[in-house]
PDBQT receptor file of N, H, CA, C and O in Angstrom, charges set to zero:
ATOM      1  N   UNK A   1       0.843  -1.184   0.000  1.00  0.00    +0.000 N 
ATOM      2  CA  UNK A   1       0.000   0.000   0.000  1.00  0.00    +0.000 C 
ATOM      3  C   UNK A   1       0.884   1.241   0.000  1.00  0.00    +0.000 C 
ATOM      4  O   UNK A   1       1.781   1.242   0.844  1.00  0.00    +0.000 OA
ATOM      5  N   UNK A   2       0.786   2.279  -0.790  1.00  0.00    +0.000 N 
ATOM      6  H   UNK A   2       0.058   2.279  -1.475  1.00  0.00    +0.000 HD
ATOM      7  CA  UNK A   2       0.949   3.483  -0.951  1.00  0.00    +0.000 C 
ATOM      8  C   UNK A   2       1.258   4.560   0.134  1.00  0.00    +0.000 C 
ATOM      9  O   UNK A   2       0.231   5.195   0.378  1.00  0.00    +0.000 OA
ATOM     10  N   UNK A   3       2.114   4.896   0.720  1.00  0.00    +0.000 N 
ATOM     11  H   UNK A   3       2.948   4.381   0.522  1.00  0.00    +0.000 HD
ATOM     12  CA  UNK A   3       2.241   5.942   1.459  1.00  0.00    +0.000 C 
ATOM     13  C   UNK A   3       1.506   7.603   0.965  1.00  0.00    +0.000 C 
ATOM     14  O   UNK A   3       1.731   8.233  -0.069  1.00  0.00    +0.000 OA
ATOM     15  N   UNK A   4       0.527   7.993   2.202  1.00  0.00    +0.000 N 
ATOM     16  H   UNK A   4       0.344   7.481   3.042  1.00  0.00    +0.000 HD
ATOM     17  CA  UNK A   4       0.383   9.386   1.831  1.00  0.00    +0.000 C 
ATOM     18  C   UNK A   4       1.074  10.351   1.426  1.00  0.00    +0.000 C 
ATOM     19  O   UNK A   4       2.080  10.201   2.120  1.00  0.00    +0.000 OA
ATOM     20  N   UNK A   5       1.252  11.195   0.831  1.00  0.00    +0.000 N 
ATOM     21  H   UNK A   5       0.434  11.317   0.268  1.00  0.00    +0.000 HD
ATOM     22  CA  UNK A   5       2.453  12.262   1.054  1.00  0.00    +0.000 C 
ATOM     23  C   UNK A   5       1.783  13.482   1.576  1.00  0.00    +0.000 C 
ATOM     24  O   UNK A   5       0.816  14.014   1.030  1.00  0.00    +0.000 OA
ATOM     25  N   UNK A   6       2.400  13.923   2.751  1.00  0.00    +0.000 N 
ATOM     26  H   UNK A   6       3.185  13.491   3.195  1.00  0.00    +0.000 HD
ATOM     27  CA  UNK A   6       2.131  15.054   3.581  1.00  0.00    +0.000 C 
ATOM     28  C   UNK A   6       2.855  16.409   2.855  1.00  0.00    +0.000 C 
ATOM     29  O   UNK A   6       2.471  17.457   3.375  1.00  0.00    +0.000 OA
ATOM     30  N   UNK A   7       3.490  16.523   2.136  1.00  0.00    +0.000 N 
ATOM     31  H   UNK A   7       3.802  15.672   1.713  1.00  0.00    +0.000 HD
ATOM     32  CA  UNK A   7       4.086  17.253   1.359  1.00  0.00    +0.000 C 
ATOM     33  C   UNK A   7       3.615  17.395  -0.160  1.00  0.00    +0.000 C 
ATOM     34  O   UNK A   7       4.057  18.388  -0.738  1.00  0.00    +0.000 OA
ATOM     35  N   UNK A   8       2.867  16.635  -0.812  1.00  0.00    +0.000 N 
ATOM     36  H   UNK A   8       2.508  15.829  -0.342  1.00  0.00    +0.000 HD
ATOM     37  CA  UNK A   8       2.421  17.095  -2.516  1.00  0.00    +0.000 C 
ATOM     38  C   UNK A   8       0.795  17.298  -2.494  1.00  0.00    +0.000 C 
ATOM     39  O   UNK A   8       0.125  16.411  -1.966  1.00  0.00    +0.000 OA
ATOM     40  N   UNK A   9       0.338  18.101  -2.887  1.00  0.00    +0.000 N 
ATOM     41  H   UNK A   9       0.882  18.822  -3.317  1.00  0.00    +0.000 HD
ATOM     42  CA  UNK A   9      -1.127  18.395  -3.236  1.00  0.00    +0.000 C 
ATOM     43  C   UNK A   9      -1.664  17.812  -4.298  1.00  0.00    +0.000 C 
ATOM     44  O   UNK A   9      -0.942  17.320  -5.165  1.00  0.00    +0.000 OA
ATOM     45  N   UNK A  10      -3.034  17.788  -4.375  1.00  0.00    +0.000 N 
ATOM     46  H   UNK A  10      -3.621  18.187  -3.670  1.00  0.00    +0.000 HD
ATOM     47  CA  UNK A  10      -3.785  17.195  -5.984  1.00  0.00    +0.000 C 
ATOM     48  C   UNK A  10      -4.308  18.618  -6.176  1.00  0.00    +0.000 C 
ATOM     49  O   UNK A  10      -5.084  19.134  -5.372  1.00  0.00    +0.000 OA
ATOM     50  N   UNK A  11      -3.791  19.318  -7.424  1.00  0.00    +0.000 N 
ATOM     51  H   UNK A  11      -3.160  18.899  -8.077  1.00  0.00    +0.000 HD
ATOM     52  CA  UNK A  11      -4.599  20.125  -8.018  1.00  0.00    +0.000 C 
ATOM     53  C   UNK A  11      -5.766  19.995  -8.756  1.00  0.00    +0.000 C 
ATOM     54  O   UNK A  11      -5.456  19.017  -9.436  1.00  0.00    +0.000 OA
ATOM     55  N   UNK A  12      -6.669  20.232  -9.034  1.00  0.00    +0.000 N 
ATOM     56  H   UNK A  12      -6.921  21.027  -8.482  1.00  0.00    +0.000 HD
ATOM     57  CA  UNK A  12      -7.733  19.662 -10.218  1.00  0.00    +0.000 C 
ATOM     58  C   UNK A  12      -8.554  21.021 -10.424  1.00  0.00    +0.000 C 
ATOM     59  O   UNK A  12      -8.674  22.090  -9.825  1.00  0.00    +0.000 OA
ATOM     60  N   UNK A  13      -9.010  20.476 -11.478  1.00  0.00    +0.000 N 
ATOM     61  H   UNK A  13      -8.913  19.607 -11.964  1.00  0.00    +0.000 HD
ATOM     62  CA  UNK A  13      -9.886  21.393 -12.643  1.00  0.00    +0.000 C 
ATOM     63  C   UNK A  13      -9.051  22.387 -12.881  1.00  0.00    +0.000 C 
ATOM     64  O   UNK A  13      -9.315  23.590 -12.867  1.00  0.00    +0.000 OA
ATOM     65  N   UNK A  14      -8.006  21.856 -13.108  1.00  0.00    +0.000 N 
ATOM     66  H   UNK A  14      -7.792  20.879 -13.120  1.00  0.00    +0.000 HD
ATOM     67  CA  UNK A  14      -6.963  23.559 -13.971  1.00  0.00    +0.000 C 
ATOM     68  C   UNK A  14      -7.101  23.100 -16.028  1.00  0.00    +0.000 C 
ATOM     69  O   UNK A  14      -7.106  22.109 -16.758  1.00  0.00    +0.000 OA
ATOM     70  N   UNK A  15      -7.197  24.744 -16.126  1.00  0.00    +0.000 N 
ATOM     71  H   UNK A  15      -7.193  25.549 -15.533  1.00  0.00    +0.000 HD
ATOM     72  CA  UNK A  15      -7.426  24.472 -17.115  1.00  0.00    +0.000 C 
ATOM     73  C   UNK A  15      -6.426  23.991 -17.532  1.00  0.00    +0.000 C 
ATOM     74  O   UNK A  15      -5.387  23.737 -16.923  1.00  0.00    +0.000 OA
ATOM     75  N   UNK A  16      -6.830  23.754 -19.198  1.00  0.00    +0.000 N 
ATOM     76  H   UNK A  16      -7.674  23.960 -19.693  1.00  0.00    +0.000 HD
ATOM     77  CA  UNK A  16      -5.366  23.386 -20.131  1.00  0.00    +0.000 C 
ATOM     78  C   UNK A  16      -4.548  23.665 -20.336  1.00  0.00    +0.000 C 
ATOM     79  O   UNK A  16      -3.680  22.818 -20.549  1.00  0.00    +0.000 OA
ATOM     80  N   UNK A  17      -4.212  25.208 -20.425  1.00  0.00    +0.000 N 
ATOM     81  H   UNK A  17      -4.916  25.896 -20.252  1.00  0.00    +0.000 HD
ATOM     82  CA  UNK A  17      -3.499  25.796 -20.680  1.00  0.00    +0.000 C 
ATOM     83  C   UNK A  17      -2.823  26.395 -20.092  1.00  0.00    +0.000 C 
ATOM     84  O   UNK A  17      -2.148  27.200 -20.735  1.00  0.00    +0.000 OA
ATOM     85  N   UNK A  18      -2.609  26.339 -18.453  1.00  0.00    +0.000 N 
ATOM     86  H   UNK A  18      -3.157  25.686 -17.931  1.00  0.00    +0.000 HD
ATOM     87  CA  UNK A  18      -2.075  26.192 -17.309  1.00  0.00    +0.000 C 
ATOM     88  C   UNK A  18      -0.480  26.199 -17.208  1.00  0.00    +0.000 C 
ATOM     89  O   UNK A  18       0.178  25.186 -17.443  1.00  0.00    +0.000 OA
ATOM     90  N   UNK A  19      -0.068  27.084 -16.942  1.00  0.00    +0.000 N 
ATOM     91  H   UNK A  19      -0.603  27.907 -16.751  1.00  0.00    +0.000 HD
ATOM     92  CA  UNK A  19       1.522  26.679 -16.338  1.00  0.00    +0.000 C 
ATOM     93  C   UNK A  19       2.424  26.464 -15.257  1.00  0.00    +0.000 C 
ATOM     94  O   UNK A  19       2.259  26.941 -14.134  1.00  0.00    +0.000 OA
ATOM     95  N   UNK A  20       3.272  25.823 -15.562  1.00  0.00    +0.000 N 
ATOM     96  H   UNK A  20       3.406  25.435 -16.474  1.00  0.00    +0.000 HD
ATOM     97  CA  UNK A  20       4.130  25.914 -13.948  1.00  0.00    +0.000 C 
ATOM     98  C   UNK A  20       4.382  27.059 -13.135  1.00  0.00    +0.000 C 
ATOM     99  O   UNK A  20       4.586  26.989 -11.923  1.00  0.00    +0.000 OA
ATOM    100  N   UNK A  21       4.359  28.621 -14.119  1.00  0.00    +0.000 N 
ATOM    101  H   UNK A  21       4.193  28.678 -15.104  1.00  0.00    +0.000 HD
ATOM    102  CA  UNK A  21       4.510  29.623 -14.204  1.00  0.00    +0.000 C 
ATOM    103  C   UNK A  21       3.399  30.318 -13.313  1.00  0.00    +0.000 C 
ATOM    104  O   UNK A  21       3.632  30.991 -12.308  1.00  0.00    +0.000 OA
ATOM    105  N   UNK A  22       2.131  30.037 -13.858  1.00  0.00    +0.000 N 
ATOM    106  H   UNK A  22       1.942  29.490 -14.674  1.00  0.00    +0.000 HD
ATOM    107  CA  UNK A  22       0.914  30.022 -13.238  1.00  0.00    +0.000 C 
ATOM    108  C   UNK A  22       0.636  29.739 -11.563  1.00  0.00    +0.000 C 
ATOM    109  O   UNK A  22       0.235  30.400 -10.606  1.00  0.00    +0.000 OA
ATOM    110  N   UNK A  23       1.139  28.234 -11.838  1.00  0.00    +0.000 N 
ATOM    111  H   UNK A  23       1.465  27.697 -12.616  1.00  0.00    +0.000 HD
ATOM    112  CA  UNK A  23       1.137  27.756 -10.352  1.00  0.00    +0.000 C 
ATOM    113  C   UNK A  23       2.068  28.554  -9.547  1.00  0.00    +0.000 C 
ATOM    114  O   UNK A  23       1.832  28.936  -8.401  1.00  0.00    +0.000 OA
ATOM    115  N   UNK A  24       2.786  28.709  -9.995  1.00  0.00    +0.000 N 
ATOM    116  H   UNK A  24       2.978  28.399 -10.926  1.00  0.00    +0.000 HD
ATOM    117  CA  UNK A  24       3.955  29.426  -8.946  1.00  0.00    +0.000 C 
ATOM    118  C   UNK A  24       3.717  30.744  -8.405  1.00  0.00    +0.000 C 
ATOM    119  O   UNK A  24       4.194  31.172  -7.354  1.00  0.00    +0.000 OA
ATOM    120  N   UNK A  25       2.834  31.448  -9.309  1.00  0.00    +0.000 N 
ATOM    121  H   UNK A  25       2.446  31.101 -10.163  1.00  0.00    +0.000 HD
ATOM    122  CA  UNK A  25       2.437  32.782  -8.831  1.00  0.00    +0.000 C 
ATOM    123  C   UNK A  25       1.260  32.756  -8.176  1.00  0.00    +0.000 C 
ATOM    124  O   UNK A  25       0.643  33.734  -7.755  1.00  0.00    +0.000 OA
ATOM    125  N   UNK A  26       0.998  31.764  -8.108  1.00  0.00    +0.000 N 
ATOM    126  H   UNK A  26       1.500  30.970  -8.451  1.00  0.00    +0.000 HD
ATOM    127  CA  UNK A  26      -0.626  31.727  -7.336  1.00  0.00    +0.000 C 
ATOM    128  C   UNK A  26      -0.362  31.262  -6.189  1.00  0.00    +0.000 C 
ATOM    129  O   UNK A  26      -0.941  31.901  -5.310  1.00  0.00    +0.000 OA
ATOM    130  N   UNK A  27       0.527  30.068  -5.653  1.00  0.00    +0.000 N 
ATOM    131  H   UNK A  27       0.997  29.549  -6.367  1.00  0.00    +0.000 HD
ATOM    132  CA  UNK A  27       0.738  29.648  -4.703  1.00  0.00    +0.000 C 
ATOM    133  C   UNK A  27       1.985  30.552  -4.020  1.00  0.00    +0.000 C 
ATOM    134  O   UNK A  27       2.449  30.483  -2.882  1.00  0.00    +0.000 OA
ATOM    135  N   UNK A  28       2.199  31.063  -4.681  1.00  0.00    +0.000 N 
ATOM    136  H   UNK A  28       1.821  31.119  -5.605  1.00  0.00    +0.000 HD
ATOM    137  CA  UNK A  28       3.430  31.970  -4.129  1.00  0.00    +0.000 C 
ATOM    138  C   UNK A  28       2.900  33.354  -3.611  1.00  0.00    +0.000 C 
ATOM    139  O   UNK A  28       3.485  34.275  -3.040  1.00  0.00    +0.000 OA
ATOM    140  N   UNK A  29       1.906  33.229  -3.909  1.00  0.00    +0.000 N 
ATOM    141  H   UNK A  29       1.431  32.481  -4.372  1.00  0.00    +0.000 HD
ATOM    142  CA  UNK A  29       0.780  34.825  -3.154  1.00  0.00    +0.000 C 
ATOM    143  C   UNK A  29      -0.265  34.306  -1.795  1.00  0.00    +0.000 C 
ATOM    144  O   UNK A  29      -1.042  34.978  -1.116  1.00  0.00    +0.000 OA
ATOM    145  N   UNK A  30       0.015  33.125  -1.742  1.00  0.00    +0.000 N 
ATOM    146  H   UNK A  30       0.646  32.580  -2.293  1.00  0.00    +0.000 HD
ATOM    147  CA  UNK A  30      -1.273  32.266  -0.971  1.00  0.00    +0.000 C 
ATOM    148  C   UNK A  30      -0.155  31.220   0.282  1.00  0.00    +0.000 C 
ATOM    149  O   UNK A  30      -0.559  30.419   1.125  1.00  0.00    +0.000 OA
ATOM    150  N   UNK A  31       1.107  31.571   0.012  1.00  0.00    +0.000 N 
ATOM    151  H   UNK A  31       1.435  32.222  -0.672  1.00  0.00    +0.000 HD
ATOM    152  CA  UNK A  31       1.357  30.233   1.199  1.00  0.00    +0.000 C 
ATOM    153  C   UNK A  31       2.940  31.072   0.844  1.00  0.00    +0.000 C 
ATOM    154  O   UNK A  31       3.271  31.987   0.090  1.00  0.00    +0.000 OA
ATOM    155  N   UNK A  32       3.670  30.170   1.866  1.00  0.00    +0.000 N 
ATOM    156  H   UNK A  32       3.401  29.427   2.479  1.00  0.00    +0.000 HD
ATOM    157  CA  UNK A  32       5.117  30.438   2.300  1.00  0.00    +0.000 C 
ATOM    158  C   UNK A  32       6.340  29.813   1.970  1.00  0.00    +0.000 C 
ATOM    159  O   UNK A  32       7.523  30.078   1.757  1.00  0.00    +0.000 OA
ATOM    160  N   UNK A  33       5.536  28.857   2.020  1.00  0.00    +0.000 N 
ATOM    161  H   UNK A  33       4.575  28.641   2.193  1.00  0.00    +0.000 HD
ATOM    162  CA  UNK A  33       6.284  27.799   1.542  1.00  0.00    +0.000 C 
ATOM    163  C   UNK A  33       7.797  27.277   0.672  1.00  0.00    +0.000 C 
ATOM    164  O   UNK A  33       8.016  28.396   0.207  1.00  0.00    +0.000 OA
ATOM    165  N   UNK A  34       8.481  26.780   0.353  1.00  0.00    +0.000 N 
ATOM    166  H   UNK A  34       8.303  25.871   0.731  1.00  0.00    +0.000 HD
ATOM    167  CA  UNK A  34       9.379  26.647  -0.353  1.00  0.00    +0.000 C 
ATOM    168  C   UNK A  34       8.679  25.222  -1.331  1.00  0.00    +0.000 C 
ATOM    169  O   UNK A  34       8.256  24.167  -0.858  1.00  0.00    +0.000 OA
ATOM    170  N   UNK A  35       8.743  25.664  -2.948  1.00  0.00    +0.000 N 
ATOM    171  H   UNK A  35       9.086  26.521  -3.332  1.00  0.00    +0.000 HD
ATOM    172  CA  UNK A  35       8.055  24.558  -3.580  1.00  0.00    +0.000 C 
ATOM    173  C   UNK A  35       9.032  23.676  -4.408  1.00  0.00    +0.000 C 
ATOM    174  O   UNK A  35       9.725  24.090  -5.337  1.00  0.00    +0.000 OA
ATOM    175  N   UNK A  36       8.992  22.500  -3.977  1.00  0.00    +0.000 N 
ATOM    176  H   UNK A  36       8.429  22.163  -3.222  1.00  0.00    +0.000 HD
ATOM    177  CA  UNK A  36      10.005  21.632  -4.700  1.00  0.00    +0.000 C 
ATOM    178  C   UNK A  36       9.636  21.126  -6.095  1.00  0.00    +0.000 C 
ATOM    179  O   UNK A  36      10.569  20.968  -6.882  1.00  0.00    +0.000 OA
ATOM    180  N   UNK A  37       8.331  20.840  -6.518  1.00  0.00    +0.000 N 
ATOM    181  H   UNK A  37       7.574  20.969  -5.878  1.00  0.00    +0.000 HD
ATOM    182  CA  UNK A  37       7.981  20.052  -7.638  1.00  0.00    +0.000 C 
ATOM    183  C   UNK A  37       6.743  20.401  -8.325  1.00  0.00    +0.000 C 
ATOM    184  O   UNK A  37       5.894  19.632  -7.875  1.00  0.00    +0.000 OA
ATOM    185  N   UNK A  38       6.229  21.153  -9.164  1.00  0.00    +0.000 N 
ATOM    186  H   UNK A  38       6.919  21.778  -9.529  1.00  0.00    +0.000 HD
ATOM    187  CA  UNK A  38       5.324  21.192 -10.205  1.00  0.00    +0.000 C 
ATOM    188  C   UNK A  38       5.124  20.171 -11.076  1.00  0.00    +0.000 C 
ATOM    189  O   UNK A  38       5.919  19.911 -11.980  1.00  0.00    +0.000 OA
ATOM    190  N   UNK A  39       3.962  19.480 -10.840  1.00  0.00    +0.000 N 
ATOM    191  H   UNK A  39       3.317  19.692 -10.107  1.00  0.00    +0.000 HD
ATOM    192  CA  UNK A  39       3.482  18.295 -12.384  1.00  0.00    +0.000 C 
ATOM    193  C   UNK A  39       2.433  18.826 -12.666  1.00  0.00    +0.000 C 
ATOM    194  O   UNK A  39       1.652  19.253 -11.816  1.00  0.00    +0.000 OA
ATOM    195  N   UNK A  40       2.201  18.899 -14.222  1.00  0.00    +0.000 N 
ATOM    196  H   UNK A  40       2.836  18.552 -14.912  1.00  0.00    +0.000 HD
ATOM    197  CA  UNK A  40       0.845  18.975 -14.647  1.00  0.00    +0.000 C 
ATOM    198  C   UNK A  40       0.660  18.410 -15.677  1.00  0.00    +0.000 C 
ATOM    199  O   UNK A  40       1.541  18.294 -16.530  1.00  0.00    +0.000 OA
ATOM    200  N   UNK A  41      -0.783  17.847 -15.821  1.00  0.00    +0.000 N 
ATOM    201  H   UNK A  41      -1.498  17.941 -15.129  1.00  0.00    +0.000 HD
ATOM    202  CA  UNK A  41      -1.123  16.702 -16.712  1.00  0.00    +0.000 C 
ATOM    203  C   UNK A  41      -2.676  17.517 -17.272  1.00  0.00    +0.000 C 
ATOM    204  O   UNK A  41      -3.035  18.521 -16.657  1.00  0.00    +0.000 OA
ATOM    205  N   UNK A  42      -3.462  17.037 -18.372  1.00  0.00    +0.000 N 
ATOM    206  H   UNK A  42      -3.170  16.221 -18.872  1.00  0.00    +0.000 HD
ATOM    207  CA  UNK A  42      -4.319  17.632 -18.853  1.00  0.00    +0.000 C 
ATOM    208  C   UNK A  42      -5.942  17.743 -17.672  1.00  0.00    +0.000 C 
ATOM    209  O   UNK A  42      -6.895  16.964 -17.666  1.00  0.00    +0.000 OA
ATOM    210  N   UNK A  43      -5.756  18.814 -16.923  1.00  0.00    +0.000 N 
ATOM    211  H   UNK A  43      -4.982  19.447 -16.928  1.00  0.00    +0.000 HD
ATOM    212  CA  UNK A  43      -6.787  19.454 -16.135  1.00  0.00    +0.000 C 
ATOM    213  C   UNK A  43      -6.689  18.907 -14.547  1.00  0.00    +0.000 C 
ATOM    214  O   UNK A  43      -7.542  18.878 -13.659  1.00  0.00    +0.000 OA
ATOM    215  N   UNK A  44      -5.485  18.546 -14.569  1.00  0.00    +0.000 N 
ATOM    216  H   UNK A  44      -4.792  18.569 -15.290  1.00  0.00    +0.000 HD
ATOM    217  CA  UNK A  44      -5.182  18.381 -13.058  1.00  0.00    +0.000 C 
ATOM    218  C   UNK A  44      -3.510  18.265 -12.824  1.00  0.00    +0.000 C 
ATOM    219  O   UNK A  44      -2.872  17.937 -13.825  1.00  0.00    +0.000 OA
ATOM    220  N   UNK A  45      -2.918  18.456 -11.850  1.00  0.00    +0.000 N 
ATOM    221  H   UNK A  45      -3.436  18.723 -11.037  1.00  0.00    +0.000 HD
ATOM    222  CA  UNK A  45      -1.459  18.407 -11.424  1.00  0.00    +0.000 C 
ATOM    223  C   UNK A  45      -1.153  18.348  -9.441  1.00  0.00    +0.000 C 
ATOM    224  O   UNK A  45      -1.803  18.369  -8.396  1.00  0.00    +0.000 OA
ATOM    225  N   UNK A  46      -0.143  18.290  -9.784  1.00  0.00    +0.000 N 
ATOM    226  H   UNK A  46       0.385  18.274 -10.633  1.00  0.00    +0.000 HD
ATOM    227  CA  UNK A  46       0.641  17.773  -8.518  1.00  0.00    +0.000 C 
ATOM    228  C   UNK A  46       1.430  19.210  -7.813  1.00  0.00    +0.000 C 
ATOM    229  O   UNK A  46       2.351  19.644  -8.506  1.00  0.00    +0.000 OA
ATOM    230  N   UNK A  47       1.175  19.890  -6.645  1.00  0.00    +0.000 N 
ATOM    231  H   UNK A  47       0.427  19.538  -6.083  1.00  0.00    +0.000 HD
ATOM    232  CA  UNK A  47       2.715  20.558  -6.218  1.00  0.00    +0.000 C 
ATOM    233  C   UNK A  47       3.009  20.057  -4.675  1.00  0.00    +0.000 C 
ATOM    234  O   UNK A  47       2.317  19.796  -3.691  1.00  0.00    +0.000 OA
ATOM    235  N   UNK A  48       4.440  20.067  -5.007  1.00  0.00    +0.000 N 
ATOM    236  H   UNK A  48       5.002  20.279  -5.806  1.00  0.00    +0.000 HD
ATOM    237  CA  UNK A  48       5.345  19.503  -3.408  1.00  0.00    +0.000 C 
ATOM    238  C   UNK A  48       5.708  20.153  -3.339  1.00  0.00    +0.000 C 
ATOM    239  O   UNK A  48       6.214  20.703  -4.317  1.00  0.00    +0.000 OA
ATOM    240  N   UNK A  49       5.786  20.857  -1.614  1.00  0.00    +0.000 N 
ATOM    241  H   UNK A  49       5.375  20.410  -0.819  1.00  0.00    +0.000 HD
ATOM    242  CA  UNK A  49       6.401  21.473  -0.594  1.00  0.00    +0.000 C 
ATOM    243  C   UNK A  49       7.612  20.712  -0.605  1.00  0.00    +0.000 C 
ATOM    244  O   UNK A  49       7.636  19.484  -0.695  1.00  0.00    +0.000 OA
ATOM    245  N   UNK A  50       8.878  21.642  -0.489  1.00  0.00    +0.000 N 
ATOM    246  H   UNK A  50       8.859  22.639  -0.415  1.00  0.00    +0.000 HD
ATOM    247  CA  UNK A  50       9.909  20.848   0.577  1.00  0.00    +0.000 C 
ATOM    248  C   UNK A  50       9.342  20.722   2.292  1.00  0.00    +0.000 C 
ATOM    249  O   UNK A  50      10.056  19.838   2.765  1.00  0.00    +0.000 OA
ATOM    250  N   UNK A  51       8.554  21.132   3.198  1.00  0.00    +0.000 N 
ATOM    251  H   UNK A  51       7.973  21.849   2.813  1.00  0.00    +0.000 HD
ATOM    252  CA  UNK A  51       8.346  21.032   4.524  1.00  0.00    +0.000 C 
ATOM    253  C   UNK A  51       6.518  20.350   3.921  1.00  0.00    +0.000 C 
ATOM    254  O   UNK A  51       5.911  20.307   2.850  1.00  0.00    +0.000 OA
ATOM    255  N   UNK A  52       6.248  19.923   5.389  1.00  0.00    +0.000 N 
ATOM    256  H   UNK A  52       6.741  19.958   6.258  1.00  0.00    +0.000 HD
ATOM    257  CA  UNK A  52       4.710  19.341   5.033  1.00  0.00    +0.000 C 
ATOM    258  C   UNK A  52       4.049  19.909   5.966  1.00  0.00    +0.000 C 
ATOM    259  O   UNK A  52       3.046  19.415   6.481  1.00  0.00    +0.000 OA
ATOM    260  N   UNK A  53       4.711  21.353   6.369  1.00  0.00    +0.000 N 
ATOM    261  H   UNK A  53       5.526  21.755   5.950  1.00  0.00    +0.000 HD
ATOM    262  CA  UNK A  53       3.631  22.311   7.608  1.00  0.00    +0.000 C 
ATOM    263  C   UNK A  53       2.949  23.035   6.435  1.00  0.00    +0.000 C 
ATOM    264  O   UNK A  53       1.738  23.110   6.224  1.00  0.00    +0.000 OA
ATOM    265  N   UNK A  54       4.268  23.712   5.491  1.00  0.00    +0.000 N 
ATOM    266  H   UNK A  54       5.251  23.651   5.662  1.00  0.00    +0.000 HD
ATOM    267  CA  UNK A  54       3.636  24.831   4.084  1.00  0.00    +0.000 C 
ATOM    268  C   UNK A  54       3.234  23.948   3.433  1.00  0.00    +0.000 C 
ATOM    269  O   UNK A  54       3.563  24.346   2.316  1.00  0.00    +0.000 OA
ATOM    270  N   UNK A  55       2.601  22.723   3.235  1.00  0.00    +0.000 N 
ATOM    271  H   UNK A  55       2.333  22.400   4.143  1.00  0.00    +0.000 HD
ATOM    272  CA  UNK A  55       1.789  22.238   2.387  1.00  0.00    +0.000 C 
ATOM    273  C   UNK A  55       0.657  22.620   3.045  1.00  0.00    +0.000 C 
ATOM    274  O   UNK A  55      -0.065  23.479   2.536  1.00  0.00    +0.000 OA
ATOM    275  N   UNK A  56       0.301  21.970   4.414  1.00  0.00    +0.000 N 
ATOM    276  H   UNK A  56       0.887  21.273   4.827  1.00  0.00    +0.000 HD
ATOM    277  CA  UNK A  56      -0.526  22.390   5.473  1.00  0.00    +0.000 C 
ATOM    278  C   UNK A  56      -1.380  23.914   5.373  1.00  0.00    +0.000 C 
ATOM    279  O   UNK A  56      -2.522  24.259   5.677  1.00  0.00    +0.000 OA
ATOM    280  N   UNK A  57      -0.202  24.607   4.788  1.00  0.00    +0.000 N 
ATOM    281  H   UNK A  57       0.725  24.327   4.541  1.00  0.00    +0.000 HD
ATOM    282  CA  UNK A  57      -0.952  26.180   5.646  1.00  0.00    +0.000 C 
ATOM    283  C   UNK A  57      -1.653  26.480   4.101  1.00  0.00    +0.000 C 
ATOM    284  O   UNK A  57      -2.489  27.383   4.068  1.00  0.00    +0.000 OA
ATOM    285  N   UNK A  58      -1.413  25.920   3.115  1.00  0.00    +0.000 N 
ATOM    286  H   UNK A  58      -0.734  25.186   3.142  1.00  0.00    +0.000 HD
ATOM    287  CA  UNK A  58      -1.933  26.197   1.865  1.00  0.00    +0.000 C 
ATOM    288  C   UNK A  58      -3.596  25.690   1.647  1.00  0.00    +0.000 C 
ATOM    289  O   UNK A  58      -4.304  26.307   0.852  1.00  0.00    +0.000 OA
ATOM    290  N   UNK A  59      -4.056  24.688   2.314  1.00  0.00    +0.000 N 
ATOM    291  H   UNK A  59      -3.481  24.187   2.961  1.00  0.00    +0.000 HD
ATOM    292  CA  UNK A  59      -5.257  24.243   2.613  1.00  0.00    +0.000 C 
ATOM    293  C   UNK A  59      -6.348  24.905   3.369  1.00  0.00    +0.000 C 
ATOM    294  O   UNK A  59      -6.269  25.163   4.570  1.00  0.00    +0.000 OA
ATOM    295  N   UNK A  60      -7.244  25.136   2.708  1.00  0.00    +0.000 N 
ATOM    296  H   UNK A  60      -7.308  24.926   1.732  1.00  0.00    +0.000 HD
ATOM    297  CA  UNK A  60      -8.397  25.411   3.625  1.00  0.00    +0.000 C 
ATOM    298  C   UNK A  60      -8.683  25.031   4.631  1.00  0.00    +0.000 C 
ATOM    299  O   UNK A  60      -9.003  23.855   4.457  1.00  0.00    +0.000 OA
ATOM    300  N   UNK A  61      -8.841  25.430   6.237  1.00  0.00    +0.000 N 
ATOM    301  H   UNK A  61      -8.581  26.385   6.378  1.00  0.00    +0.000 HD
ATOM    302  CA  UNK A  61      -9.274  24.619   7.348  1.00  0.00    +0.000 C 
ATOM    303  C   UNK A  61      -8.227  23.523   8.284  1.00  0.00    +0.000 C 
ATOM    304  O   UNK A  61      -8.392  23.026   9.398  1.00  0.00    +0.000 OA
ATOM    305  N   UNK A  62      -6.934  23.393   7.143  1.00  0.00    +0.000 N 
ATOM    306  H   UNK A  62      -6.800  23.797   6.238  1.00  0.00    +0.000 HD
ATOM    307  CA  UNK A  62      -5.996  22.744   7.336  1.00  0.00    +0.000 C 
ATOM    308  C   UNK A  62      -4.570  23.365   8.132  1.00  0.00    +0.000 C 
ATOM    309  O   UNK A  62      -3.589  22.632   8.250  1.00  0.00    +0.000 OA
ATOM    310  N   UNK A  63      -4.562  24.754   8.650  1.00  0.00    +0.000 N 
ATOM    311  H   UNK A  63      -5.359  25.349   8.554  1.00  0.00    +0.000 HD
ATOM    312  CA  UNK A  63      -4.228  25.397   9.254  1.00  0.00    +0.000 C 
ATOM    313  C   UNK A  63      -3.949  24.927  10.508  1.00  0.00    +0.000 C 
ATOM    314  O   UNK A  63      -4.867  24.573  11.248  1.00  0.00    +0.000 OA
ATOM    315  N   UNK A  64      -2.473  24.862  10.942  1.00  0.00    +0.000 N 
ATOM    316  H   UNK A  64      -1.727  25.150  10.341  1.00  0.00    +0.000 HD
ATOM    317  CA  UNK A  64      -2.683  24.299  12.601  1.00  0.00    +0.000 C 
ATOM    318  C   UNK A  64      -2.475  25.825  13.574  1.00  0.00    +0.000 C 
ATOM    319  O   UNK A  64      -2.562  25.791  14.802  1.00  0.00    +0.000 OA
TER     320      UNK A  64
């Protein structure tokens, strides 16, 4: 079985035309974080935190 990762997010419903560029300025206005990894695939993608608190503080409600 699969380990969670406390550190990468599921993005979804991004559009197509979407960039890493994109992501970076959006999450980079919204969290603190230091970001290790951008994936994106057609209308959904992946981003990893290096720490798994700034993955944390990027979540709604998920705030400690």
């Amino acid at each position: 079985m699969a380990d969670v990762s406390s550190t990468r997010l599921y993005l979804g419903n991004l559009p197509r035309n979407i960039t890493k560029q994109d992501i970076e300025d959006h999450f980079g206005n919204h969290g603190t974080g230091s970001i290790k990894e951008i994936k994106l695939m057609n209308g959904f993608g992946f981003i990893e935190y290096e720490d798994a608190m700034d993955a944390r503080d990027v979540v709604p409600g998920k705030s400690s």
